[in-house]
C-alpha positions in Angstrom: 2.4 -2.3 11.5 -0.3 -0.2 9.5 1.9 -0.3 6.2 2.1 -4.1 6.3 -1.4 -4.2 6.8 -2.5 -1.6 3.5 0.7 -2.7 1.7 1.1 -5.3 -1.5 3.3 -8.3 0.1 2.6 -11.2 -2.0 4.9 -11.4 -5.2 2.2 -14.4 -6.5 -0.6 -11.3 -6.6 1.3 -9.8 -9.1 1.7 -13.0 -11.1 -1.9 -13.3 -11.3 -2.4 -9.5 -11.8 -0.4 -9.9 -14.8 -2.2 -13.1 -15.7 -5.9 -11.6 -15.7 -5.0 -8.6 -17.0 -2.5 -9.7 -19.4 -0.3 -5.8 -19.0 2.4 -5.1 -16.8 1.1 -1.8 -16.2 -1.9 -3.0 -13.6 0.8 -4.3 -11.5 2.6 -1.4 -11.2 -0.3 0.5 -11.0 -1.8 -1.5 -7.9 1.7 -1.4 -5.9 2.0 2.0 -6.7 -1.7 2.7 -5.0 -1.3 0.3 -2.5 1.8 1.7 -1.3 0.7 5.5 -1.5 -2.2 4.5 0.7 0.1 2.5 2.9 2.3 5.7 3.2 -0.6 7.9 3.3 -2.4 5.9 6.2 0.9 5.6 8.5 1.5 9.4 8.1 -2.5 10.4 8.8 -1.8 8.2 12.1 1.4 9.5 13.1 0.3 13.4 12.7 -2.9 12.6 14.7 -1.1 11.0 17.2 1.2 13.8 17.3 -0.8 16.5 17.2 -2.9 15.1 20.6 0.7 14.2 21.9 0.2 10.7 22.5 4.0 10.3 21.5 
């Protein structure tokens, strides 16, 4: 559930990413990040929920 919450859903963001930024490299820039920290997040929660053996 974390990565959906961190994660870039919304195709029409990148439209207007594009838009106001008028370069195709901000978009992939912010879903890179986004998903990095998406990926990032979920693993910091899954390794501290491992290490105090909660699963």
């Amino acid at each position: 559930m974390l990565f959906y919450v961190f994660s870039l859903q919304c195709i029409s963001t990148f439209v207007v990413v594009r838009q106001e930024t008028g370069h195709w490299k901000w978009v992939f820039f912010q879903w890179f990040m986004m998903t990095a920290i998406s990926w990032g997040v979920c693993f910091a929660v899954w390794q501290t929920g491992y290490r105090l053996e909660l699963g």
